[in-house]
N, C-alpha and C positions, 0 to 999 in steps of 0.2 A: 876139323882138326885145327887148334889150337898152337903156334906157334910165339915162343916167348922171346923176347930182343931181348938179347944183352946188356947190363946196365953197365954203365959206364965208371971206372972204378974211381972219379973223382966224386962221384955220388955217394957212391955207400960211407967213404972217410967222411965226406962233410955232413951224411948224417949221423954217423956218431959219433964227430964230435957236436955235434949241435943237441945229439940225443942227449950224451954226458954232461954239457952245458946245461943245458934248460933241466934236467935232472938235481944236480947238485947247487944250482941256484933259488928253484923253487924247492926241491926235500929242507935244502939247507935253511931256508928263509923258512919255514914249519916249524921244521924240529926247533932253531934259538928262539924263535917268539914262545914256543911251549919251554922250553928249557933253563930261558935266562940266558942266551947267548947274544942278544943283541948289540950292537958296538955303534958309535955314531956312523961308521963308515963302513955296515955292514952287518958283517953277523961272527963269532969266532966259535967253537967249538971244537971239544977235548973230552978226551975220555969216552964214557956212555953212549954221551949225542953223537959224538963222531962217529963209533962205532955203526950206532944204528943210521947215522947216514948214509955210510957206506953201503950197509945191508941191503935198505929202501933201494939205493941206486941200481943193487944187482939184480934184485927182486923186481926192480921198472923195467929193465931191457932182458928178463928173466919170461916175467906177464905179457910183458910187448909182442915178444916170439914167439910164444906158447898162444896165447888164448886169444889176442889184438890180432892177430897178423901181422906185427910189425909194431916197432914204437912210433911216435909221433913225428916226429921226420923222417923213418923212411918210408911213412904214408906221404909225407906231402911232397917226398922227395922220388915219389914212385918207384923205390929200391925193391919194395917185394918182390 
């Protein structure tokens, strides 16, 4: 028998924010290199792109829960 310890609830915030971070940094840095978004200090997008970044982001921590077992910090963050 198998008992689970409790995670600590500064864990599960710091990983999503780290999940939404690294999400909208890397989707975001994709989609304006495919889209024309690029800026010297970054990336900007509006309209369509934006859109579909937002999508991507929900559809990451959507796949992460569903079929991963968890997005990628709270694998490393051992929140499962």
């Amino acid at each position: 028998m198998t008992t689970e310890q409790p995670v600590a609830h500064w864990r599960i915030i710091l990983a999503a924010i780290l999940d939404f971070l690294t999400a909208f940094f890397v989707l975001g840095f994709v989609i304006a290199s495919l889209f024309g978004g690029m800026t010297e200090s970054g990336f900007q997008l509006s309209g369509l792109p934006a859109l579909l970044l937002f999508g991507l982001i929900f559809a990451y921590f959507w796949a992460g829960k569903r079929y991963f077992g968890g997005t990628l910090w709270k694998r490393i963050l051992k929140v499962r």
